[in-house]
Backbone as JSON, one array per atom type, in Angstrom:
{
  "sequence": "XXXXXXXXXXXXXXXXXXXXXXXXXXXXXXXXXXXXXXXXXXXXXXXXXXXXXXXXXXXXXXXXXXXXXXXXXXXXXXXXXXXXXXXXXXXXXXXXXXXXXXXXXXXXXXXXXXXXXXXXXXXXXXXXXXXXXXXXXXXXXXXXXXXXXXX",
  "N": [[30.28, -1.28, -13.1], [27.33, -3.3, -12.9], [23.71, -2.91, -13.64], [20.99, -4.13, -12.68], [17.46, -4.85, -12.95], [14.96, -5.36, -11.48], [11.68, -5.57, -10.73], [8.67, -5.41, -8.94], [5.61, -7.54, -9.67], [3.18, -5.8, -10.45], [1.2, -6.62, -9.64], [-2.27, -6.28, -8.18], [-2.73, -6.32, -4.68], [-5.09, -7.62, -2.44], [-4.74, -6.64, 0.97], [-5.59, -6.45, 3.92], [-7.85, -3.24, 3.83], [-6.73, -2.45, 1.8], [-6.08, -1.88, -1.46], [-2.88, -3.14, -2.51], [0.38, -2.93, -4.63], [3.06, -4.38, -4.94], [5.8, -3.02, -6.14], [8.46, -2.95, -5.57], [10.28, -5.42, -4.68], [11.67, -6.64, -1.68], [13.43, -8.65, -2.07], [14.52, -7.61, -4.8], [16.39, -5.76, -3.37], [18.62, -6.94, -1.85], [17.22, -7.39, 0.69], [17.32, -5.25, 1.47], [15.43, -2.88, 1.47], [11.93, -2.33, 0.28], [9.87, -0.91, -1.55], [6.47, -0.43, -1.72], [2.83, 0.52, -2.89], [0.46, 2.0, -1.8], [-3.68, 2.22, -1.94], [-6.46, 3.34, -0.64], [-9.55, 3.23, 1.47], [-11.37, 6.0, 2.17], [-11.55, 6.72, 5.39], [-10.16, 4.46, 6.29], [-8.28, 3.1, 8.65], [-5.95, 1.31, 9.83], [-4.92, -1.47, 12.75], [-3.2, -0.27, 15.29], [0.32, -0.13, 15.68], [3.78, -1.29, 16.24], [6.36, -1.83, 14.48], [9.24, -3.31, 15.13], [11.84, -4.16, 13.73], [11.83, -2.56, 11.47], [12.01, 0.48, 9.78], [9.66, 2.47, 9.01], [8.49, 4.79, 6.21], [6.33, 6.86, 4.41], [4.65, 8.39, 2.04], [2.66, 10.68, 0.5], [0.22, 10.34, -2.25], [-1.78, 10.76, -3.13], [-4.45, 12.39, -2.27], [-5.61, 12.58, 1.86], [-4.51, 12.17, 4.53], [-4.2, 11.07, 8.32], [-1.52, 10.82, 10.1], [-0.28, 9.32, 12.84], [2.58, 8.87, 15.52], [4.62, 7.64, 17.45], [3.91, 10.4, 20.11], [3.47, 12.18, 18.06], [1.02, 13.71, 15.74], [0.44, 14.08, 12.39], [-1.57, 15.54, 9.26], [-1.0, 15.06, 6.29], [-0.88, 15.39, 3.11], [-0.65, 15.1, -0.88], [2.2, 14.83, -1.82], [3.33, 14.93, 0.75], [5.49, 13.79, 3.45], [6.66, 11.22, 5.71], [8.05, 9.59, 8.41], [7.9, 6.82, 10.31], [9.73, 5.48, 12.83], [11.44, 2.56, 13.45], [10.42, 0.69, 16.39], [8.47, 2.33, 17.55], [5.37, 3.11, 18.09], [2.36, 3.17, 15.99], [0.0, 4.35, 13.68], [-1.91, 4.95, 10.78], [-4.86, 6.95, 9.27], [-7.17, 7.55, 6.61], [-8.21, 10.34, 5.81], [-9.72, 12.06, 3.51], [-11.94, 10.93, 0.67], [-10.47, 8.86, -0.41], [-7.3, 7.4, -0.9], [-3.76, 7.24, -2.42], [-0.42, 6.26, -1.27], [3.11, 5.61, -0.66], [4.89, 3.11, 0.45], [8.19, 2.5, 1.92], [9.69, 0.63, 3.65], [12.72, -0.46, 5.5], [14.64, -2.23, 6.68], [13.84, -4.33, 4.68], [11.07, -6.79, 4.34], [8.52, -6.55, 5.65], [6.97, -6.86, 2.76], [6.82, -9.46, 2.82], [4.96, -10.14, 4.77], [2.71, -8.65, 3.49], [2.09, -10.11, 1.78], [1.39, -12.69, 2.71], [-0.62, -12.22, 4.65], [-2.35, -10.93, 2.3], [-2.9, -13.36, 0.8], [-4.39, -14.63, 2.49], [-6.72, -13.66, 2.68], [-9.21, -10.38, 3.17], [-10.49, -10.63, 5.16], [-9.5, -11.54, 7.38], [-9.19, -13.06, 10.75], [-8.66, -10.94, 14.09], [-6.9, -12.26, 15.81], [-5.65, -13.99, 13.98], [-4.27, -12.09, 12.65], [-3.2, -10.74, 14.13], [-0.84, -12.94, 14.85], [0.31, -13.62, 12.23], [1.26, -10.93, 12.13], [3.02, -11.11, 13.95], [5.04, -12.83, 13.57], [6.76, -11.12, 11.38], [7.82, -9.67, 13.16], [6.15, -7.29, 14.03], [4.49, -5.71, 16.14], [1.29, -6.05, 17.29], [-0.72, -3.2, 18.99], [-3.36, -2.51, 19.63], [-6.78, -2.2, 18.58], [-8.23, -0.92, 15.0], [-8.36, 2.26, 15.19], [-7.23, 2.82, 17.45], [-4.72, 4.71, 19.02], [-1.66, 6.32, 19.18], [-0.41, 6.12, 22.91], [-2.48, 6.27, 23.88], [-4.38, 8.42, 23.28]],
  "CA": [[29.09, -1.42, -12.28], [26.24, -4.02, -12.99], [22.8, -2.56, -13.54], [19.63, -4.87, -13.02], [16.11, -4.19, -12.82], [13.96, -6.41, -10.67], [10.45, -4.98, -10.04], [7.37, -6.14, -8.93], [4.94, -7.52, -11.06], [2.78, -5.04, -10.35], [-0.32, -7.33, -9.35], [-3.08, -5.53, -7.14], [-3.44, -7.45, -3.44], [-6.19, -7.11, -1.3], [-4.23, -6.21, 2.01], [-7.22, -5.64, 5.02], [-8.95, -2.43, 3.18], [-6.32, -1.53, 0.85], [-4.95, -2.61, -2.41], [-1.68, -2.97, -2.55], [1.05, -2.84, -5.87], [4.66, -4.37, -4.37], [6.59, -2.13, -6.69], [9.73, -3.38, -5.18], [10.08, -6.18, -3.46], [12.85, -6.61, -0.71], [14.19, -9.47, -3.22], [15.18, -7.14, -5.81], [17.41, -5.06, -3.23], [18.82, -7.65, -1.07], [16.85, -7.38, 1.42], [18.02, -3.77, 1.81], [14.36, -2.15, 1.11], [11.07, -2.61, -0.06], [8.44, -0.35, -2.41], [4.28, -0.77, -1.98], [1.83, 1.81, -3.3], [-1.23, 1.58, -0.93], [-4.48, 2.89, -2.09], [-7.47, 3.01, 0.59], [-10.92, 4.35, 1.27], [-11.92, 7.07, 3.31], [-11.87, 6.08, 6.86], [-9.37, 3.14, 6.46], [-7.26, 2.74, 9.71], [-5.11, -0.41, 10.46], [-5.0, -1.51, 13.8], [-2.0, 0.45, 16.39], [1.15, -1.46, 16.01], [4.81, -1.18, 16.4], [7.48, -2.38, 13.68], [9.9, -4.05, 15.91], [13.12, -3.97, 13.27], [12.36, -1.63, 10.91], [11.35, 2.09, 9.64], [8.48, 2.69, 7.82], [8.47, 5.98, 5.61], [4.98, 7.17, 4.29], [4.81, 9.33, 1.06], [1.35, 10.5, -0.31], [0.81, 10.29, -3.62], [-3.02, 11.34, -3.93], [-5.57, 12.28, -1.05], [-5.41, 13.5, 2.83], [-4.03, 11.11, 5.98], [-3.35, 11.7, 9.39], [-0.5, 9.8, 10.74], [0.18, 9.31, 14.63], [3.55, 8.63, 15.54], [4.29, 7.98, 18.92], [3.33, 11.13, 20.18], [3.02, 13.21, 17.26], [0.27, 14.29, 14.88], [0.7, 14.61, 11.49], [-1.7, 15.37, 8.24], [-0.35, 14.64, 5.33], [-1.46, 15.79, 1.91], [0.13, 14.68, -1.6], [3.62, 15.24, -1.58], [4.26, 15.2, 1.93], [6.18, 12.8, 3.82], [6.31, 11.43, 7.2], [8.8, 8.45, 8.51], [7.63, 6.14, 11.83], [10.8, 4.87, 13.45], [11.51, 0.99, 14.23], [10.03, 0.84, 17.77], [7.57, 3.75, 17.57], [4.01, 3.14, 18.34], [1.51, 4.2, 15.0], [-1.05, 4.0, 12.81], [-2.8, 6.06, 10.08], [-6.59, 6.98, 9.47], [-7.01, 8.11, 5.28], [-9.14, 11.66, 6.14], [-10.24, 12.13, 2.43], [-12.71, 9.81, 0.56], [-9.42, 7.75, -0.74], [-6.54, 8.04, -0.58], [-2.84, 6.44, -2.79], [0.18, 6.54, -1.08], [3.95, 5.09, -0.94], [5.49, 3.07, 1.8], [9.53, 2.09, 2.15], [10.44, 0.15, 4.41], [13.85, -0.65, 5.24], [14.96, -3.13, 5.88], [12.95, -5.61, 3.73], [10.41, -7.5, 4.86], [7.25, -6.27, 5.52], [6.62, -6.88, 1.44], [6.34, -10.29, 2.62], [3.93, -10.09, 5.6], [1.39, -8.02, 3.07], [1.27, -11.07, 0.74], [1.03, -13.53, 3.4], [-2.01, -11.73, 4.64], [-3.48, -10.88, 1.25], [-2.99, -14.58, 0.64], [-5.41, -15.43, 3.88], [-8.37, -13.44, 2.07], [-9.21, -9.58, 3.18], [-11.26, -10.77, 6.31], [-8.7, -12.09, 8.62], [-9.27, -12.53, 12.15], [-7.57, -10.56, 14.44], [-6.0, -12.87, 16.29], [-4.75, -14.38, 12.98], [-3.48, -11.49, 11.68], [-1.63, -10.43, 15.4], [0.15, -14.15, 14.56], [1.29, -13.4, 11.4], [2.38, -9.96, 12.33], [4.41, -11.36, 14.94], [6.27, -13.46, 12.44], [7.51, -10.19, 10.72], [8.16, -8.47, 13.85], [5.04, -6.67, 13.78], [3.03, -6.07, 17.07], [-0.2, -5.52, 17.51], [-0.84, -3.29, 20.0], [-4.47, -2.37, 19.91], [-7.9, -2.21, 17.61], [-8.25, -0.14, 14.43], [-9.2, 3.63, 15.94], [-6.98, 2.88, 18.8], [-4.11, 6.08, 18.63], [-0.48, 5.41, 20.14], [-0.49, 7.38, 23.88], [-4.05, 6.34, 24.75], [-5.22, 9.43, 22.66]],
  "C": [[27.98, -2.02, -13.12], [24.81, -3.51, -12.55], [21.69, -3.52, -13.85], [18.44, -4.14, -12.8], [15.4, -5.59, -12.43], [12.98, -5.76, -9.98], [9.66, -5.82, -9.52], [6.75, -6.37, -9.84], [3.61, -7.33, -11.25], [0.97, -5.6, -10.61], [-0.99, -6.95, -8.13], [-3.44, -6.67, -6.41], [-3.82, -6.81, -2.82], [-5.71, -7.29, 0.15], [-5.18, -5.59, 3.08], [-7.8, -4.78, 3.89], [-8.52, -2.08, 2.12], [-5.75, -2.22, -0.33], [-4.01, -1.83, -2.85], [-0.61, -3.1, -4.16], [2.32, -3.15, -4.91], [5.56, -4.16, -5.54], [7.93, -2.77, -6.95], [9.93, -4.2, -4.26], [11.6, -6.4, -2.88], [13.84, -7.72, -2.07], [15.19, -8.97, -3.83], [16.43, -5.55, -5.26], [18.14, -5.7, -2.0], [18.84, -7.88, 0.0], [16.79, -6.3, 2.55], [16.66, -3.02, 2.28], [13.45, -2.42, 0.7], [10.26, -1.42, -0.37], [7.61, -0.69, -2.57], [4.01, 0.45, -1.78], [0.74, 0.87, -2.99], [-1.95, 2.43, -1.83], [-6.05, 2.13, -1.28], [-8.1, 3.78, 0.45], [-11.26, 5.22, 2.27], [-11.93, 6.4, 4.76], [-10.88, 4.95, 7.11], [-7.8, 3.84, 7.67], [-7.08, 1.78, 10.3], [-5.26, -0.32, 12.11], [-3.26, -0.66, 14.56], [-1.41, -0.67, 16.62], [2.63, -1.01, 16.3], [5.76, -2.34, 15.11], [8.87, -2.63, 14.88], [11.93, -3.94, 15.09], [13.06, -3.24, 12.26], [11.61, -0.21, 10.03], [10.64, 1.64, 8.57], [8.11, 4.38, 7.27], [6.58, 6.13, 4.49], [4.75, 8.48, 3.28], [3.53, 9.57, 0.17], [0.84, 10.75, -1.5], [-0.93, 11.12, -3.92], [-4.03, 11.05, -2.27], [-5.31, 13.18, 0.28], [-5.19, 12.19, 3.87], [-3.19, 11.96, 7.44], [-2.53, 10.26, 9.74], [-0.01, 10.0, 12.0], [1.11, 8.01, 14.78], [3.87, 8.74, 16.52], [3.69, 9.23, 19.51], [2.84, 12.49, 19.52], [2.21, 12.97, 16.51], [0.86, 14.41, 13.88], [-0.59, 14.85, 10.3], [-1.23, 15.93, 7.58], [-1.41, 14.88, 3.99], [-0.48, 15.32, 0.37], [1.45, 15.91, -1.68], [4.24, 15.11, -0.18], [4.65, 13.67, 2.54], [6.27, 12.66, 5.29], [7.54, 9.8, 7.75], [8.08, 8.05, 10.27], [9.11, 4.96, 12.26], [10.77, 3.3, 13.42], [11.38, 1.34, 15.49], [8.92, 2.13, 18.11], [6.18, 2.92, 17.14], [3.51, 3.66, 16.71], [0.98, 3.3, 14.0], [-1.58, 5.37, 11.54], [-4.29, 6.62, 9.82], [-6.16, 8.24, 7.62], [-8.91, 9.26, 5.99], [-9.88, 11.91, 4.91], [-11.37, 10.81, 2.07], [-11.94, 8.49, 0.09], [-8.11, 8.31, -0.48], [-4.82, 6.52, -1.01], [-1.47, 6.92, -1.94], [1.74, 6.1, -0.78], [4.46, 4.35, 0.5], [6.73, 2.56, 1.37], [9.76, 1.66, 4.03], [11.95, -0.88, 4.38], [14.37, -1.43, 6.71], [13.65, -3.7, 5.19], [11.96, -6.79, 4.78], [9.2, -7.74, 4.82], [6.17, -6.44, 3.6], [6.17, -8.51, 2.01], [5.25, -10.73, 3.92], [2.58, -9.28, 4.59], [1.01, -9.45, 1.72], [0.91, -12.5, 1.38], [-0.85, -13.03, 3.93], [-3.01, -11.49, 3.48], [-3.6, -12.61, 0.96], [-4.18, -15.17, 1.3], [-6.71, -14.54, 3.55], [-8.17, -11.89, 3.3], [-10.25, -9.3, 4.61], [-10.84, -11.75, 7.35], [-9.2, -11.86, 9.78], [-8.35, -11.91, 13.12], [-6.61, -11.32, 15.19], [-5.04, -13.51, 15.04], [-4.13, -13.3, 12.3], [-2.46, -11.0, 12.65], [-0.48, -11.41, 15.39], [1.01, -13.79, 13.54], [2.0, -12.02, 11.33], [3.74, -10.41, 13.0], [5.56, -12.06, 14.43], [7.29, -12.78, 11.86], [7.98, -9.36, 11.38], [7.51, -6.71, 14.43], [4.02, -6.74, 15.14], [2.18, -5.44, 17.35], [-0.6, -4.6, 18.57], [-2.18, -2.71, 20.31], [-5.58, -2.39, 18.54], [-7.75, -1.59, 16.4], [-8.88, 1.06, 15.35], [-8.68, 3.51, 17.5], [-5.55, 4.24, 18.45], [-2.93, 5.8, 19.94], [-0.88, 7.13, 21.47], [-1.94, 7.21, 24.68], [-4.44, 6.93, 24.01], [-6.67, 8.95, 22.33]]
}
């Protein structure tokens, strides 16, 4: 058995509010998986979207987050863990004043929708950033502070 090591190269991108570290990029597991360590500020919640092909797992490394998942509630404190399905409604909202925390997604992909966007500068419009979600399978389905369910 053949052991490589192919990381990221662990360069901070400005991703909407948060900078990002791609750890692991889908690349280095053939497209199997992907490793980014978010870190965000108090109040930071993405807009309500849906991953279309694939799970997103959510592991907090430092801080407090609630995570809404189609219709569940969760906060989340370091150490805890939380997975949002492929096809499941959700978003997060960081409850503390910051807040670092891990994402996997699997399959691979989404590593390269966060450098396409950090690429386009940290003040995207939304319509340009609902485009390039949709590229990755990524849809938009309402504002930041919108909560899957209507809530």
């Amino acid at each position: 058995m053949e052991f490589t090591r192919e990381a990221g190269d662990r360069t901070r991108l400005g991703f909407l509010a948060n900078e990002v570290v791609l750890h692991v990029p889908g690349a280095a597991t053939g497209g199997a998986y992907c490793l980014a360590e978010f870190e965000g500020p108090g109040g930071d919640m993405p807009p309500l979207h849906v991953h279309r092909s694939v799970d997103e797992a959510f592991y907090v490394l430092d801080g407090v987050m609630s995570l809404f998942v189609g219709d569940e509630w969760a906060e989340l404190a370091a150490g805890d863990s939380l997975v949002a399905p492929r096809g499941t409604p959700h978003t997060y909202r960081v409850e503390s004043d910051g807040a670092r925390w891990l994402v996997v997604c699997s399959p691979a992909g989404f590593d390269d929708f966060v450098r396409e966007v950090a690429s386009a500068g940290r003040n995207l419009a939304p319509p340009a950033l609902a485009d390039a979600a949709a590229r990755y399978g990524i849809e938009v389905l309402g504002p930041p502070g919108a909560l899957p369910g209507g809530r």
